[in-house]
C-alpha positions as CSV (number, residue, x, y, z in Angstrom):
1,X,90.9,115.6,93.7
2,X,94.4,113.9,94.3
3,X,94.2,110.1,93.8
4,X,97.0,108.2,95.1
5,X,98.4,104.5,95.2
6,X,98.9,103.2,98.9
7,X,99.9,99.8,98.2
8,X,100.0,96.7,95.9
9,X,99.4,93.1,97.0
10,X,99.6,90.4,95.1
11,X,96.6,88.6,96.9
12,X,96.7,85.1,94.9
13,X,98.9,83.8,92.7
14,X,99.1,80.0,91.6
15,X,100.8,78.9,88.5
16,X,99.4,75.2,87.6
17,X,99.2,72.4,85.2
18,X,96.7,73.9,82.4
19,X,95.0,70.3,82.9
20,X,94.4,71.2,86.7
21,X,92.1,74.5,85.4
22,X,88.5,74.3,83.9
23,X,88.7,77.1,81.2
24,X,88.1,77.3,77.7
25,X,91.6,76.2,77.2
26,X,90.5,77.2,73.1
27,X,90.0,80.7,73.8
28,X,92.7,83.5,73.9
29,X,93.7,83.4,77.5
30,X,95.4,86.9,76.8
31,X,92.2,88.5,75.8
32,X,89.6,86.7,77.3
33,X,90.6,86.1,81.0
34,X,91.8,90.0,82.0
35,X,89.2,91.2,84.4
36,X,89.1,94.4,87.0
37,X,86.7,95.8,88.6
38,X,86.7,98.8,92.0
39,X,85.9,97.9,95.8
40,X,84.9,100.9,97.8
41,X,84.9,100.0,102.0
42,X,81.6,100.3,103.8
43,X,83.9,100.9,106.9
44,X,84.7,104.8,108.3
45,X,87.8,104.6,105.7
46,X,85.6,107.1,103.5
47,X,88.8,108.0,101.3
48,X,90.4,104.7,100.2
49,X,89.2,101.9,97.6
50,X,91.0,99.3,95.4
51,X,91.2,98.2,92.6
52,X,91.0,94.4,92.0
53,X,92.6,92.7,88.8
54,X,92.3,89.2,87.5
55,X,94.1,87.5,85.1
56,X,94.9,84.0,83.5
57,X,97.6,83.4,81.2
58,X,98.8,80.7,79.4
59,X,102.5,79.8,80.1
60,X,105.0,77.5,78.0
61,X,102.0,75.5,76.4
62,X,101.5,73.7,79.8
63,X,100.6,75.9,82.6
64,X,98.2,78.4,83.3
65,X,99.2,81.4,85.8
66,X,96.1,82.9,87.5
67,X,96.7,86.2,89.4
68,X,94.3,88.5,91.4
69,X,96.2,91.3,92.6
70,X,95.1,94.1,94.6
71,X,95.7,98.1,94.4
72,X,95.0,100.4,97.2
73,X,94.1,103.8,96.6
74,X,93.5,106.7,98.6
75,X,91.8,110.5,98.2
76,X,92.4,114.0,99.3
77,X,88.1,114.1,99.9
78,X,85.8,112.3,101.1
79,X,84.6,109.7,98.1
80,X,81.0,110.2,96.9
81,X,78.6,108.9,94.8
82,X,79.4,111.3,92.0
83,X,83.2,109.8,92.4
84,X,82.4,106.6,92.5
85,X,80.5,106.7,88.8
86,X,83.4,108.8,87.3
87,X,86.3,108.0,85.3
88,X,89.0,108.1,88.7
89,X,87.9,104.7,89.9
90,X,87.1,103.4,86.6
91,X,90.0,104.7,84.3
92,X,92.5,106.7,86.2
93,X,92.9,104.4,89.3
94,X,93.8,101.3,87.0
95,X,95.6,103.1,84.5
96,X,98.0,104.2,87.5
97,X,98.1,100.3,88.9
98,X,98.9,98.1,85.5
99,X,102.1,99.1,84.9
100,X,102.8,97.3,88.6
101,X,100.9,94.1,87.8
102,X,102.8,94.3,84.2
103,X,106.2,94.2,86.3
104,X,105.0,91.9,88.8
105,X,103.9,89.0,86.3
106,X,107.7,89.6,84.1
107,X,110.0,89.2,87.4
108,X,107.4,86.3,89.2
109,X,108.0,84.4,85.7
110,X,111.6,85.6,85.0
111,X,112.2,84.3,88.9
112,X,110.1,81.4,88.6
113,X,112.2,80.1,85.4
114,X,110.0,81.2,82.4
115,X,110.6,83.4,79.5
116,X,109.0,86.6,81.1
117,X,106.1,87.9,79.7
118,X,105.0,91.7,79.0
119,X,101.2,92.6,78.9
120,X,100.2,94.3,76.3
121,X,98.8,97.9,77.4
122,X,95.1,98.5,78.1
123,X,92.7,101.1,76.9
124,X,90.7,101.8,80.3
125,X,89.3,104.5,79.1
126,X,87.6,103.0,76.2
127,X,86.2,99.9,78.7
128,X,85.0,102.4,80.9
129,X,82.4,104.0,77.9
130,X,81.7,100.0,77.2
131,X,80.7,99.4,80.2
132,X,78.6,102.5,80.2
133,X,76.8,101.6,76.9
134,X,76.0,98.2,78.3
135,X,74.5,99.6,81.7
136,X,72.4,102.0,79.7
């Protein structure tokens, strides 16, 4: 099966005052505030999904940038239920979207006046088997 990225939309984006959020400010924004998860449509697009990421990081000790971004995918076949529990959505699709969102947050801080920031990289595959132990 082919798997291929349509588009990226960065669908919010707010950078505020870390007093205007209600986090843990004492946790490891980094770390604990990355989140993604996979969308498939109900609609008669029955090759397409996206992936949805979230993130909050902590910028210059006094803001906090929050982020959901969006990544559009689409397939050669029609998506099943077999698909939708393998590693494409799970693993490859992300794995294939991060480096944008990586690029994205730099030049959106670069441009917004901030030291730029690079994400670290991120292990898909091993959340995907955590996630599987925890639903077993």
């Amino acid at each position: 099966m082919k798997l291929q990225l349509r588009q990226n939309i960065a669908h919010e984006v707010s950078l505020l005052p870390l007093e205007e959020i209600e986090i843990d400010t004492s946790a490891d924004l980094d770390d604990h505030h990355f989140s993604y998860g996979c969308s498939f449509s109900d609609s008669n697009e029955e090759n397409s999904f996206f992936i949805t990421f979230n993130i909050k990081l902590q910028i210059a000790q006094s803001n906090i940038l929050a982020i959901e971004y969006h990544s559009f995918f689409e397939v050669d076949e029609t998506i099943t239920e077999e698909f939708k529990s393998s590693a494409f959505p799970e693993v490859n699709a992300p794995a294939i979207a991060y480096p944008y969102l990586r690029a994205f947050i730099s030049t959106f801080l670069l441009n917004a006046g901030y030291e730029p920031i690079m994400l670290p990289s991120v292990n898909f595959a091993a959340m995907f088997e955590q996630r599987k132990q925890v639903a077993d």
